[in-house]
MIVEX-794769 format. One record per residue (C-alpha): residue number from 1; z, y, x negated; residue in one letter. Coordinates in nm, 2 decimals, always signed. Layout:
<nodes>
NODE     i       pz       py       px   aa
NODE   NUM        Z        Y        X    a
...
</nodes>
This chain:
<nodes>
NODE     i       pz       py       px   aa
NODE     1    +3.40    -3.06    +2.82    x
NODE     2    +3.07    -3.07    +3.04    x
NODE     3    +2.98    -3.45    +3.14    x
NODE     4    +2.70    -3.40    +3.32    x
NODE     5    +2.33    -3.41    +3.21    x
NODE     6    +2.08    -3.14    +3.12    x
NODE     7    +1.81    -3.25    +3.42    x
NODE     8    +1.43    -3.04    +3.47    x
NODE     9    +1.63    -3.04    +3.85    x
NODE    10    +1.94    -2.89    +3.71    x
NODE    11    +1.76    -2.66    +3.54    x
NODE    12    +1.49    -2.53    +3.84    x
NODE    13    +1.75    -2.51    +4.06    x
NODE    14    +1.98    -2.24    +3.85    x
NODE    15    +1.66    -2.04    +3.80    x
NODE    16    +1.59    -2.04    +4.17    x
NODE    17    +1.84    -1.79    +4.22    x
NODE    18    +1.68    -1.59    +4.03    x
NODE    19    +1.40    -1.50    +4.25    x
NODE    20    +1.60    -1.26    +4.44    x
NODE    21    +1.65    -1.08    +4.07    x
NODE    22    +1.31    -1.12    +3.95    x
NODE    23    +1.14    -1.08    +4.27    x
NODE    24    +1.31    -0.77    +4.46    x
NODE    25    +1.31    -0.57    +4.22    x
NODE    26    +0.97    -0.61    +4.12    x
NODE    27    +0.85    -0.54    +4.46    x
NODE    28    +1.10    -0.23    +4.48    x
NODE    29    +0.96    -0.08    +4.14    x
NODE    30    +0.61    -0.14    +4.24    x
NODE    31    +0.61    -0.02    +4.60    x
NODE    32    +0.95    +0.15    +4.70    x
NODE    33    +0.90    +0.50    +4.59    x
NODE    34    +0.54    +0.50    +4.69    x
NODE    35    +0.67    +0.40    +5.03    x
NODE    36    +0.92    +0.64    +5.07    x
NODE    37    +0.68    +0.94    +4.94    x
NODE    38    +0.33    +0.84    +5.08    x
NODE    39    +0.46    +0.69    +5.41    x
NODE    40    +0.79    +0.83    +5.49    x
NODE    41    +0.69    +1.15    +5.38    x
NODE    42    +1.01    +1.18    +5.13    x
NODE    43    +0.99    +1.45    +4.87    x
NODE    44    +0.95    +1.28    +4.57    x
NODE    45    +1.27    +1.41    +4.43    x
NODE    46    +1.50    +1.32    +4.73    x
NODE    47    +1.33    +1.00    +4.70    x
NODE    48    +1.39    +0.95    +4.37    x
NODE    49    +1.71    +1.04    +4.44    x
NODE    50    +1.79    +0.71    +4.68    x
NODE    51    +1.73    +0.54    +4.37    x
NODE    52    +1.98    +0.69    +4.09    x
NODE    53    +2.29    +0.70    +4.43    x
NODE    54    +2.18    +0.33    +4.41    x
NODE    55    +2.22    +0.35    +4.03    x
NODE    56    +2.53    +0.53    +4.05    x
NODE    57    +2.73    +0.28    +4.29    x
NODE    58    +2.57    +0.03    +4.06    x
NODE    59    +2.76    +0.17    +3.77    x
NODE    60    +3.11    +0.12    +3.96    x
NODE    61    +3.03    -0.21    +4.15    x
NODE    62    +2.87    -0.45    +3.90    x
NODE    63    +3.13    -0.45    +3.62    x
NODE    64    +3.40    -0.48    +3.92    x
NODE    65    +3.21    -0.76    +4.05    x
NODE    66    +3.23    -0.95    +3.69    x
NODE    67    +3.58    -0.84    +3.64    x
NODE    68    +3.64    -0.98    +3.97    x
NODE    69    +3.44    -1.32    +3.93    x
NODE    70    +3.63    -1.40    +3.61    x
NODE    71    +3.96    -1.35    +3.80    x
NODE    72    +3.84    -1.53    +4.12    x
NODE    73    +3.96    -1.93    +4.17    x
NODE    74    +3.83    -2.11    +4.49    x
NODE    75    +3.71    -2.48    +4.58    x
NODE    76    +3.37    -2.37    +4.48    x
NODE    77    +3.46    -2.24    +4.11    x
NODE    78    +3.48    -1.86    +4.07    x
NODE    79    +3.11    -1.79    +4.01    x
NODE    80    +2.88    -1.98    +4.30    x
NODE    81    +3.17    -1.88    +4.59    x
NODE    82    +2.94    -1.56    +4.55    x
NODE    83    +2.62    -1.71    +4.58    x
NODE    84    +2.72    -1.82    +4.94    x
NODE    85    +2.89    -1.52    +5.04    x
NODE    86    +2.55    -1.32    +4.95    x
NODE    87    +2.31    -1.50    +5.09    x
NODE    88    +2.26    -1.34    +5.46    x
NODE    89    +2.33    -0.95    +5.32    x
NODE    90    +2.06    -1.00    +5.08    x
NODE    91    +1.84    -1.10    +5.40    x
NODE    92    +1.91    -0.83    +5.62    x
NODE    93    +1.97    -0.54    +5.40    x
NODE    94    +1.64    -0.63    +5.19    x
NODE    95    +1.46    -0.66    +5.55    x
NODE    96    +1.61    -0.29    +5.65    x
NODE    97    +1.48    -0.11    +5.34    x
NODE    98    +1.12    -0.08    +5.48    x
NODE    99    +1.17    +0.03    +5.86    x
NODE   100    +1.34    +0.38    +5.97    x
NODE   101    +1.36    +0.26    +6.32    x
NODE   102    +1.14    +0.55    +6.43    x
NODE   103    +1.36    +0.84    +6.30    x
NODE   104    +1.26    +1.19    +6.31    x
NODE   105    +1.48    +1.39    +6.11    x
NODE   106    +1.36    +1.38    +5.76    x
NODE   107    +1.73    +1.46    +5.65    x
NODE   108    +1.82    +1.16    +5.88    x
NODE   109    +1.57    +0.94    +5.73    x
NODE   110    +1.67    +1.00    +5.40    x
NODE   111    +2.03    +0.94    +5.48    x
NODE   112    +1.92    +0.63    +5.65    x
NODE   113    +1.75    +0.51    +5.35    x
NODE   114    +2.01    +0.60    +5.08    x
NODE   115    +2.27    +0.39    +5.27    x
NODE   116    +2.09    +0.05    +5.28    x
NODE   117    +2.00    +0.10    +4.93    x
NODE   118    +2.31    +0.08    +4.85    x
NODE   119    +2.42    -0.19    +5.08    x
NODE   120    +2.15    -0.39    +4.94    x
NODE   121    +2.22    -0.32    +4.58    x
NODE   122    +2.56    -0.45    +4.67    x
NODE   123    +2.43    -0.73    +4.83    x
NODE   124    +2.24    -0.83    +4.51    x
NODE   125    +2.58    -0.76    +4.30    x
NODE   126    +2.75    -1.00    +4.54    x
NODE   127    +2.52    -1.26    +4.40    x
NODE   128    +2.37    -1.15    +4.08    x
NODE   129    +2.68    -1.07    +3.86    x
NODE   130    +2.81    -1.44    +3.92    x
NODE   131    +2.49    -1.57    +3.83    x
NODE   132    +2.43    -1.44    +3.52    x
NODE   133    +2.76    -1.51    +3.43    x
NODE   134    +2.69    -1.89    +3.52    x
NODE   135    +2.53    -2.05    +3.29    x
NODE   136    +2.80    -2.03    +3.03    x
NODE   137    +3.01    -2.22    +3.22    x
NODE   138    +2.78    -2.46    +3.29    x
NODE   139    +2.57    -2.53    +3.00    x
NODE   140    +2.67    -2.56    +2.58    x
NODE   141    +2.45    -2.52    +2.31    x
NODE   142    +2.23    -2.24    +2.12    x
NODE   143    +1.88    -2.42    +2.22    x
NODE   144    +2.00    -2.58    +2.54    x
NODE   145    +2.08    -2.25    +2.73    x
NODE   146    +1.72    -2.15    +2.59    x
NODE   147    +1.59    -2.35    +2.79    x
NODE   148    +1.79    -2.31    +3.09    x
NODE   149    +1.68    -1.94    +3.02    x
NODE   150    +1.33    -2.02    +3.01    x
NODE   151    +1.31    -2.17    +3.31    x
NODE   152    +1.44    -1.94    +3.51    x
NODE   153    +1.22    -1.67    +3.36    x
NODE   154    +0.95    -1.83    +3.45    x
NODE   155    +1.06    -1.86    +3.79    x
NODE   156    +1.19    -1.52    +3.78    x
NODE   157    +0.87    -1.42    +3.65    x
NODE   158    +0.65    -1.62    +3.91    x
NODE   159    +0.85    -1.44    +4.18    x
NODE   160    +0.76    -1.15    +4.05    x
NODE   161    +0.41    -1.19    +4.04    x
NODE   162    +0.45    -1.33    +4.36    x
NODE   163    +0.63    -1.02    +4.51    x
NODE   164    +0.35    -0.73    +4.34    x
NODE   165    +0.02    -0.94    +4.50    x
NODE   166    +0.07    -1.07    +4.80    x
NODE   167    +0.24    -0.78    +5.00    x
NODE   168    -0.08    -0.61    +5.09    x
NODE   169    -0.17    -0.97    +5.32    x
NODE   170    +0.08    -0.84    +5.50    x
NODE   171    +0.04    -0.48    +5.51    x
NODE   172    -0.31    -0.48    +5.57    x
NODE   173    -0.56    -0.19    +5.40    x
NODE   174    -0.37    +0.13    +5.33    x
NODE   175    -0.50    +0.30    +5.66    x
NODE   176    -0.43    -0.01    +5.87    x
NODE   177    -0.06    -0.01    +5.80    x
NODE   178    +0.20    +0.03    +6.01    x
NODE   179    +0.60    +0.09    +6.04    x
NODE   180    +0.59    -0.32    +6.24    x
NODE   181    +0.38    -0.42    +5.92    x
NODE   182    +0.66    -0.29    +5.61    x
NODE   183    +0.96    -0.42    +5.82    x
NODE   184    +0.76    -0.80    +5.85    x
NODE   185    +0.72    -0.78    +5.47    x
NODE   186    +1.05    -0.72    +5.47    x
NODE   187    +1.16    -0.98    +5.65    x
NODE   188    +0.92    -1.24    +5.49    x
NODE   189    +1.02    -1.12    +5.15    x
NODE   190    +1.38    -1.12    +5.20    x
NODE   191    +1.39    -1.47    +5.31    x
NODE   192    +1.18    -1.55    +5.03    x
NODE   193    +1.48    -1.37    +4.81    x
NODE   194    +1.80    -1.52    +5.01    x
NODE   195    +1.67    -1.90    +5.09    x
NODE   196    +1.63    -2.03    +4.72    x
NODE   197    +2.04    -1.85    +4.64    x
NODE   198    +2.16    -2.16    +4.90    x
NODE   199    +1.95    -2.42    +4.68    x
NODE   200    +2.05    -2.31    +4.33    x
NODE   201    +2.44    -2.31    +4.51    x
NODE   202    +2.40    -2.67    +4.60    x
NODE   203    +2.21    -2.75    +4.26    x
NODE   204    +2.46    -2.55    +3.98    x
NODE   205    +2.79    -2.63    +3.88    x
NODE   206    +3.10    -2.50    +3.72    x
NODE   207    +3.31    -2.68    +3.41    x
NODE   208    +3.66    -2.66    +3.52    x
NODE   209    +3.85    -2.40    +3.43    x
NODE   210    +4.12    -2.45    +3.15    x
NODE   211    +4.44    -2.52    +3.36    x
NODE   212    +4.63    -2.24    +3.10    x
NODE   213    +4.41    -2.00    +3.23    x
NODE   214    +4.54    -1.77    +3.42    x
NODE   215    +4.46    -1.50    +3.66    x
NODE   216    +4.45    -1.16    +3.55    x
NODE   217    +4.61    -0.88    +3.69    x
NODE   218    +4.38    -0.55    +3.75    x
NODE   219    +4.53    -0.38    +3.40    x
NODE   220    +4.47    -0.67    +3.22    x
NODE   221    +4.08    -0.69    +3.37    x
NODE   222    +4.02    -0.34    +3.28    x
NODE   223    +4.16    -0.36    +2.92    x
NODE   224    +3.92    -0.64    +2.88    x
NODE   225    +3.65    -0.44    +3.02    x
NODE   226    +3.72    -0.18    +2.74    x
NODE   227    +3.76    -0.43    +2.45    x
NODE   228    +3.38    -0.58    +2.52    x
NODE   229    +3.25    -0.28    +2.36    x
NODE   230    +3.44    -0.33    +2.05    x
NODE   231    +3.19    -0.60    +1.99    x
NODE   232    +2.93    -0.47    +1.76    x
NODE   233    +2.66    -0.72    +1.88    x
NODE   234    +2.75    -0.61    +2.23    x
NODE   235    +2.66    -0.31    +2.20    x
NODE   236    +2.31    -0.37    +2.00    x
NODE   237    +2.24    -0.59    +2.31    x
NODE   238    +2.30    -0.35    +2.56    x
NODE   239    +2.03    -0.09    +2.36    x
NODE   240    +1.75    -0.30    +2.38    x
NODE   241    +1.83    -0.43    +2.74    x
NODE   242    +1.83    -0.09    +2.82    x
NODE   243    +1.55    +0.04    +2.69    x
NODE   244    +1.31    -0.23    +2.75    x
NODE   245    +1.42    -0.25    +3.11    x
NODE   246    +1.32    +0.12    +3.12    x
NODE   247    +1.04    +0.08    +2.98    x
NODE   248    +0.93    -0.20    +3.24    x
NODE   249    +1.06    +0.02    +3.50    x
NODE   250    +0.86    +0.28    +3.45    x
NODE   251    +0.48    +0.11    +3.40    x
NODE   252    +0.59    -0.10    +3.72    x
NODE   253    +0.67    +0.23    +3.95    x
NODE   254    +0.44    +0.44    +3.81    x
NODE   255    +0.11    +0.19    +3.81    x
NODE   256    +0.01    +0.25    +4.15    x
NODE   257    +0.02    +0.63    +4.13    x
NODE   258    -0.22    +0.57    +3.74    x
NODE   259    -0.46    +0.35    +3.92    x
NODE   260    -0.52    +0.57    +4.21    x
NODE   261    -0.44    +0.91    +4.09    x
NODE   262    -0.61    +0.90    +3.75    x
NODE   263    -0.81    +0.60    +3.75    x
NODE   264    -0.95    +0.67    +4.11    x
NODE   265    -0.95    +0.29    +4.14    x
NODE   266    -0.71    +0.24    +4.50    x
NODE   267    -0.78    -0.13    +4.58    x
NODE   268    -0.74    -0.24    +4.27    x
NODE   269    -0.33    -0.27    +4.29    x
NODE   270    -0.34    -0.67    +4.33    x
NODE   271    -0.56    -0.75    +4.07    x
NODE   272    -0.40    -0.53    +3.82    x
NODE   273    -0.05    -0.66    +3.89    x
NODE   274    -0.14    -1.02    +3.89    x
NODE   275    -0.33    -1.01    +3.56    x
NODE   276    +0.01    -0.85    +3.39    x
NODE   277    +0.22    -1.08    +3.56    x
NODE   278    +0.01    -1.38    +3.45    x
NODE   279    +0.02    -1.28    +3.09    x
NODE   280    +0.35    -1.23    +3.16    x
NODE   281    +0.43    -1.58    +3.24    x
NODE   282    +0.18    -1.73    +2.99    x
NODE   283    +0.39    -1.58    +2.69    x
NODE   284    +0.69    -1.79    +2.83    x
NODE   285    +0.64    -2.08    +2.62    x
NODE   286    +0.59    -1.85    +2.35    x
NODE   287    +0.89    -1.66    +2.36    x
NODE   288    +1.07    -1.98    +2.45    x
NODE   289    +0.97    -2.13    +2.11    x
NODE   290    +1.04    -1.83    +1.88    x
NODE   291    +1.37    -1.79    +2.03    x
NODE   292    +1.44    -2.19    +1.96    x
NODE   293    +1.28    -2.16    +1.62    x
NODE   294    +1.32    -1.81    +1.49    x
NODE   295    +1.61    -1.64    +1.71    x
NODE   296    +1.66    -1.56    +2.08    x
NODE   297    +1.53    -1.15    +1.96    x
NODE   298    +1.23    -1.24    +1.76    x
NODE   299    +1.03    -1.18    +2.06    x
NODE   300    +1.15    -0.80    +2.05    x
NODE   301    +1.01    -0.72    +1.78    x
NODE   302    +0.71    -0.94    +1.75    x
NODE   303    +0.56    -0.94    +2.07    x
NODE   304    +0.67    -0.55    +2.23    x
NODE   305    +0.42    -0.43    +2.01    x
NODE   306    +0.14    -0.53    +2.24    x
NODE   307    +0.27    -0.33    +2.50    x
NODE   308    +0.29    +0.03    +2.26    x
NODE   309    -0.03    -0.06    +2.17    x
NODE   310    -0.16    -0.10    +2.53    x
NODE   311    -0.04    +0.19    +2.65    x
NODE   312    -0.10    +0.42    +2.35    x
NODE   313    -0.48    +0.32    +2.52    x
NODE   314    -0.40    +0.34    +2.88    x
NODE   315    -0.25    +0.72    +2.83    x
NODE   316    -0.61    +0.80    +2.74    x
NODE   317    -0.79    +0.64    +3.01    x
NODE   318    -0.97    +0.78    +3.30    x
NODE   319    -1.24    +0.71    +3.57    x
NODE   320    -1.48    +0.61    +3.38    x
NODE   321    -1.28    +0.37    +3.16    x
NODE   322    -1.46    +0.02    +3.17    x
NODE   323    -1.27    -0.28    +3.36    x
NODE   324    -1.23    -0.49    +3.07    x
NODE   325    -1.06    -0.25    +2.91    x
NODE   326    -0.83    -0.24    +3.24    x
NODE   327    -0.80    -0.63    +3.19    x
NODE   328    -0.67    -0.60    +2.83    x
NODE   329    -0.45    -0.31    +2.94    x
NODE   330    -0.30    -0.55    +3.20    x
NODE   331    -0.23    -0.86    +2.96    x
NODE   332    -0.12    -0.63    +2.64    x
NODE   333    +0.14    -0.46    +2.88    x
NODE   334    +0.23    -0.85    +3.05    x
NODE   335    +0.30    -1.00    +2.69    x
NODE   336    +0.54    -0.70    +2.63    x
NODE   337    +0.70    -0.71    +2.98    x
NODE   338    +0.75    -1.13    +2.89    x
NODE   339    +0.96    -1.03    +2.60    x
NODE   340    +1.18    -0.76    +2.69    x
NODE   341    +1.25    -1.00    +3.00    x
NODE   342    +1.36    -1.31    +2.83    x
NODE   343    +1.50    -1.14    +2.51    x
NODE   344    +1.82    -0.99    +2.72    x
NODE   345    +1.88    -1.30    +2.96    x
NODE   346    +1.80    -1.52    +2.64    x
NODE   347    +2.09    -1.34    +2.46    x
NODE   348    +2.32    -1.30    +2.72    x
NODE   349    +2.48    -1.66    +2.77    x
NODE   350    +2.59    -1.63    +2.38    x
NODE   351    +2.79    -1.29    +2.38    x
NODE   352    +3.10    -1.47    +2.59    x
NODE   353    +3.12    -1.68    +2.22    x
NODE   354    +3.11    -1.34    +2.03    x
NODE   355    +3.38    -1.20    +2.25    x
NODE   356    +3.61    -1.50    +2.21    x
NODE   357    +3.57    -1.44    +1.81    x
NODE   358    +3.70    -1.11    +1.86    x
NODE   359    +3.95    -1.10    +2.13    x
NODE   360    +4.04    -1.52    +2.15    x
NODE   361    +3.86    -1.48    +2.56    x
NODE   362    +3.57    -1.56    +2.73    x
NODE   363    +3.48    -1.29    +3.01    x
NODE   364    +3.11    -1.41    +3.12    x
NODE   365    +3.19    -1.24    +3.44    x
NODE   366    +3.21    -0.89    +3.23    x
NODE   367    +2.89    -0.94    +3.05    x
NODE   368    +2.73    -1.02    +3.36    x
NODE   369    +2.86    -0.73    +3.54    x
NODE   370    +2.73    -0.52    +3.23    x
NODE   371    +2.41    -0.72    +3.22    x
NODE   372    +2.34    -0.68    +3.59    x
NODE   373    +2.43    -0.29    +3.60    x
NODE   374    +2.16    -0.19    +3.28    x
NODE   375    +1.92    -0.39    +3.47    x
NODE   376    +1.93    -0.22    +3.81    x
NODE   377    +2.05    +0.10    +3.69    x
NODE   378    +1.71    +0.11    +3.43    x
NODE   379    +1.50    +0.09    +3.75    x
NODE   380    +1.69    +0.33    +3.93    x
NODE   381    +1.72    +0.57    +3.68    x
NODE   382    +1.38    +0.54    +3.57    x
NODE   383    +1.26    +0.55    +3.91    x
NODE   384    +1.45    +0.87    +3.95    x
NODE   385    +1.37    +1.02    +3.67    x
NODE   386    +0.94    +0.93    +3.77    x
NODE   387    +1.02    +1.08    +4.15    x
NODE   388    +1.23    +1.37    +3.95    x
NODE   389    +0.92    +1.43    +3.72    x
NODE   390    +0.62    +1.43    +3.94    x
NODE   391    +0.78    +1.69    +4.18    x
NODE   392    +0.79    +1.93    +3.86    x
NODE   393    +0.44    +1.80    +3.76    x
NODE   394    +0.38    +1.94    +4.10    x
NODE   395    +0.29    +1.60    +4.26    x
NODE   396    +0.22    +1.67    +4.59    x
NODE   397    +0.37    +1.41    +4.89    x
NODE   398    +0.15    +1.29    +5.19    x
NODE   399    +0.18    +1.39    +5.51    x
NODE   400    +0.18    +1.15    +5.78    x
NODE   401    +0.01    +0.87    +5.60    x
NODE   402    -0.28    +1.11    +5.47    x
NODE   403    -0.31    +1.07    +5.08    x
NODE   404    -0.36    +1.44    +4.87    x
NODE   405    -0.56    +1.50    +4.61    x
NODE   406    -0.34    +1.59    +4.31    x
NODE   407    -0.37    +1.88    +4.07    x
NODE   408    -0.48    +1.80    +3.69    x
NODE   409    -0.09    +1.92    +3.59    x
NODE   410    -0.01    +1.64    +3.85    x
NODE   411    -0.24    +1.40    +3.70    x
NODE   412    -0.09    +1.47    +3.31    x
NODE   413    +0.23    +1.40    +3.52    x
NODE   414    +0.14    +1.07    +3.61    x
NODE   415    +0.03    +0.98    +3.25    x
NODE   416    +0.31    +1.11    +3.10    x
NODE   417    +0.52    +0.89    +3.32    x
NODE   418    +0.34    +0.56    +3.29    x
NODE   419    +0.22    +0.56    +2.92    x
NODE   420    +0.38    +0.83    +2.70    x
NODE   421    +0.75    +0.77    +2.80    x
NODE   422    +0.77    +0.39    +2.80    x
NODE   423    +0.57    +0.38    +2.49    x
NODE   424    +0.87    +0.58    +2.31    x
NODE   425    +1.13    +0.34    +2.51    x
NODE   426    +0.93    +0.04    +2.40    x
NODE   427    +0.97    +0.15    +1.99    x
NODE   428    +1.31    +0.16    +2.04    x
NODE   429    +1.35    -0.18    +2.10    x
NODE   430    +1.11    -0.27    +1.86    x
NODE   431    +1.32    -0.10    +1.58    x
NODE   432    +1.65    -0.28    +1.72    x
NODE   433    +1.52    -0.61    +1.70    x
NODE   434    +1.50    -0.69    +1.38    x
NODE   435    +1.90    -0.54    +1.33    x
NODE   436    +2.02    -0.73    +1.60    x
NODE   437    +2.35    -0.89    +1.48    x
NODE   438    +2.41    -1.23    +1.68    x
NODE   439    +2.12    -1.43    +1.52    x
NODE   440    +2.10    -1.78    +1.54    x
NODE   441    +2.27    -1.87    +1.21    x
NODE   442    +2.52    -1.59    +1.30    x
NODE   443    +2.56    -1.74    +1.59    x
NODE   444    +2.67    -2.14    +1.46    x
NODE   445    +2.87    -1.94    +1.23    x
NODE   446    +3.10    -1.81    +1.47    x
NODE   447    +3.10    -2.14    +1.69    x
NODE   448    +3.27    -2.30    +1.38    x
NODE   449    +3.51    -2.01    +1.30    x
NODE   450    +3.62    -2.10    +1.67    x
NODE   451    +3.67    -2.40    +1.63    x
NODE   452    +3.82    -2.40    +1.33    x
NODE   453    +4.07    -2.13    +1.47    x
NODE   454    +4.17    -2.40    +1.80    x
NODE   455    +4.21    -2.68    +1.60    x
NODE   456    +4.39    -2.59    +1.32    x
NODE   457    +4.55    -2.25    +1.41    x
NODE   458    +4.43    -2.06    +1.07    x
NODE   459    +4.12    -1.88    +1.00    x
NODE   460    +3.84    -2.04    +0.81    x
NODE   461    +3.81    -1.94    +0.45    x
NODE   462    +3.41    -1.99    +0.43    x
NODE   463    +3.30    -1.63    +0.26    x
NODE   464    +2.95    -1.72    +0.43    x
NODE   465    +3.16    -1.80    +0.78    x
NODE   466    +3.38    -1.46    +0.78    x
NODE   467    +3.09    -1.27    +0.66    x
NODE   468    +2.86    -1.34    +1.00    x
NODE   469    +3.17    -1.22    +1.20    x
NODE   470    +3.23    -0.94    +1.05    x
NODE   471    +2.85    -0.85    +1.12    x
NODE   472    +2.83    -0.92    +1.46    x
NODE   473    +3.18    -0.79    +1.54    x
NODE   474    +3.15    -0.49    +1.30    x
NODE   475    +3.50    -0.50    +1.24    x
NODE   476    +3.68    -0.68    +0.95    x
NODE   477    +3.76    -1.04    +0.98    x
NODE   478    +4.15    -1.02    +0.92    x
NODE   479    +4.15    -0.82    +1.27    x
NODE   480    +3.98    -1.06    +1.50    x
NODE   481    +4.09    -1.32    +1.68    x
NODE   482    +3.93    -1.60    +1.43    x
NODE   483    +4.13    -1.42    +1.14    x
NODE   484    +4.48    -1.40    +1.24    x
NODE   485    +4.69    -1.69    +1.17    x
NODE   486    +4.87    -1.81    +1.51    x
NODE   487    +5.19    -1.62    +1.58    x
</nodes>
C-alpha cells in the first residue's frame, strides 16, 4: 500500500523524465532526415534506412528491457536503477547523432550514422521502458494516474515545442550553418534530454515489491511476454498507439520538406511548429478532463477529427495559400497531435490491472517495453517509409549544402507523405476509439473482480462484473485468472 502523498512536486518531477521522450524525438522527426539528406548528402532511401535499423533493434531491445525491469531487484527498486544508468549515454550518444567528424566516405558516413542511432535508441530504452512502466508502481487510482499523465504530457509536450523552435538559434540561417553548429545543438539538446532523468530519479518512487514475488527465470519472462497479447484490450491499445504515432510521425518529418518544397515558404519552419505545438499543449486540460470525465480514449475519437480535417485542407494547398489558413492548419493538426499523445500514455498505466484479471500478474515492465517500441518504431518506420517514398517520387538530395529544386512528381511526393497518408492513419484511430474495451466503468469493474478474487479466493458472481472482463479480455470469464476458484 502506497503512504505517501500525491504532491504538484511529485508529480512534475516524474514528468520531467519525460523530456528526453517527448523532446528527442520531436527534434529527430522534425530535423533528422532533413539533416542527413540536405546536409550529409544521404540518399534519401539509405537515410531513411538509419531510421527503420533503428526501428528494428528497437523491436528486440525494448520488450527485453521491460522483461528485464520487471525481473530486476536493487536498492533503488527495479524501474529508477535505469534512470541512473541512462543518464550519460543519452548525453553523448544524442550529442554524436549530428557530427560525422569530417568523414568522407559516404558509405562510411552512413555506417557512422546507423551505429549511434542505435546506440542512442538504446540509450533511450535504458531509461524509457522503466519509466513508463513507473507510474504503476507508484501511483493508484483511475483519476489520479490521469493526472500524473497529464502532467507529464504537458511537460512532454513543452519539450517538444521547445526542441522544433529553438534549434535554428543555434544553427543559424540555412546557408550559415555549419558541421561545429549541429554538433553544439547537439550537445545543448542532449543535456537538455539527460539532466531532468537525474531529477525525476531523485523525485519518483517505487512501492515495495510484494516479498512472494519472485524473480523470473528467462522462460518464464518470455511466456509472459506472449500471454500479454491474449488480452483483448491490449491489443486495441496497441492499434491506436500505433497508428496515431504514425500519423504524428509523418506530418512532423515531412513538414519541413511541405513548407519549403510546396509552399515555397523556407523560414517559416519555427513559426509553424510553435503554433502546432502550442495548440498542442493548450488541448491538455482538455483532454485531461474528458479522460477524468468521459474515459481516458474519448479524446481519440472526439478530438483526432481536427487533425483529418486539417490535413484533408493542407493536401490541397500551395504557394499561394493565405497564412491564416497556414495558422488554422497548424492548430487543427496540434489539437489532434494533443490527443493521440495523451490517449496512449493515459491508457497505459491501467493495462498492468487488465493483465492481472487475466493471468493473476502485473508485468508494467512488458507494457512498457511494448509501449516504448510502437512509439519509436512509428517514427522510424514512418520516417523510413517518407525517405523510402520521396526517392521513388524522385526527390532529389542536395549536394553539398545546395538545396534542388524538385520535380512536380517530387512535389505530389511530398503531399502524399505529409497529408494523404496520415490522414488515412488518423481515421483509423478515430474508428477504434469508440470500441476501445478498457473504459472507465470497465475499468472499476475489473478492480473489484480483483479484489474480490484476493480476498476471498472465488470469483465474483456480479453478471455486470464478469461481463466487463469478458469484454476487455475477450475471453470467457471461467478462464481468467478472476474466474477460477483457488486451487
Amino acid at each position: 500500500m502506497n503512504t505517501r502523498k500525491y504532491t504538484l512536486s511529485s508529480k512534475v518531477g516524474y514528468g520531467l523524465i519525460d523530456i528526453l521522450g517527448g523532446g528527442s524525438f520531436a527534434l529527430i522527426s522534425l530535423l533528422f532526415l532533413n539533416f542527413l539528406i540536405t546536409v550529409e548528402g544521404i540518399h534519401p532511401a539509405l537515410a531513411g534506412t538509419i531510421l527503420l535499423t533503428g526501428s528494428i533493434w528497437d523491436a528486440l531491445t525494448d520488450p527485453l528491457m521491460g522483461i528485464l525491469s520487471d525481473s530486476t531487484r536493487s536498492r533503488f527498486g527495479r524501474r529508477r536503477v535505469y534512470l541512473l544508468a541512462g543518464v550519460f549515454p543519452v548525453i553523448l550518444f544524442f550529442a554524436l547523432l549530428w557530427y560525422s567528424f569530417g568523414i568522407d566516405s559516404m558509405t562510411m558516413r552512413f555506417v557512422y550514422y546507423l551505429v549511434i542511432y542505435i546506440l542512442f535508441t538504446s540509450a533511450s530504452t535504458l531509461v524509457m521502458v522503466p519509466y513508463n512502466a513507473l507510474l504503476p508502481d507508484m501511483v493508484e487510482g483511475y483519476k489520479t494516474r490521469s493526472s500524473y499523465v497529464s502532467i507529464r504530457m504537458f511537460i512532454s509536450a513543452l519539450a517538444a515545442t521547445i526542441s522544433v523552435t529553438t534549434p535554428n538559434l543555434i544553427l543559424g540561417a540555412e546557408g550559415e550553418r555549419t558541421a561545429r553548429s549541429y554538433l553544439l545543438m547537439g550537445i545543448v539538446f542532449g543535456l537538455f534530454y539527460g539532466i531532468p532523468i537525474l531529477v525525476g530519479f531523485f523525485t519518483t518512487w517505487e512501492n515495495p515489491t510484494p516479498m512472494n514475488e519472485k524473480r523470473l527465470t528467462l522462460r518464464e519472462m518470455l511466456r509472459r511476454f506472449g500471454q500479454t497479447f491474449r488480452n483483448r484490450a491490449y491489443r486495441q491499445y496497441l492499434s491506436i498507439f500505433c497508428f496515431g504515432q504514425m500519423a504524428t510521425d509523418f506530418v512532423t518529418a515531412m513538414a519541413v520538406f511541405w513548407l519549403v518544397d510546396v509552399l515555397g515558404r523556407q523560414g517559416l519552419l519555427t513559426i509553424f511548429s510553435g503554433i502546432l505545438m502550442g495548440a498542442t499543449i493548450l488541448m491538455l486540460p482538455v483532454n485531461n478532463w474528458m479522460a477524468k470525465r468521459y474515459g481516458k480514449q474519448v479524446p481519440s475519437f472526439v478530438l483526432m477529427p481536427f487533425r483529418v480535417l486539417a490535413l484533408g485542407v493542407a493536401f490541397f494547398m500551395g504557394a499561394e495559400s493565405p497564412m491564416w489558413l497556414l495558422v488554422l492548419i497548424c492548430v487543427f493538426c496540434g489539437i489532434g497531435n494533443g490527443a493521440s499523445s495523451f490517449v496512449p500514455w493515459s491508457l497505459l498505466p491501467d493495462l498492468p490491472d487488465s493483465d492481472e484479471m487475466i493471468n493473476g500478474s502485473r508485468n508494467a515492465g512488458i507494457f512498457a517495453g511494448m509501449a516504448t517500441l510502437v512509439r519509436k518504431v512509428s517514427g522510424g518506420v514512418a520516417i523510413f517509409l517518407a525517405g523510402a517514398a520521396l526517392s521513388l517520387f524522385g526527390y532529389e538530395e542536395s549536394v553539398a549544402g545546395i538545396m534542388v529544386e524538385q520535380t512536380d512528381v517530387a512535389i505530389l511526393g511530398v503531399r502524399i507523405l505529409f497529408a494523404a497518408i496520415p490522414t488515412l492513419l488518423s481515421l483509423i484511430v478515430v474508428l477504434q476509439g469508440p470500441r476501445y474495451a478498457l473504459t472507465k466503468r470497465n475499468h472499476a469493474a475489473i478492480l473489484e473482480a480483483v479484489a474480490h478474487r484476493r480476498e476471498t479466493g472465488r470469483p465474483s458472481a456480479n453478471p455486470t462484473i464478469i461481463e466487463a472482463c469478458e469484454r476487455v479480455s475477450g475471453h470467457p470469464f471461467g478462464t481468467l485468472w478472476v474466474g477460477r476458484e483457488v486451487e
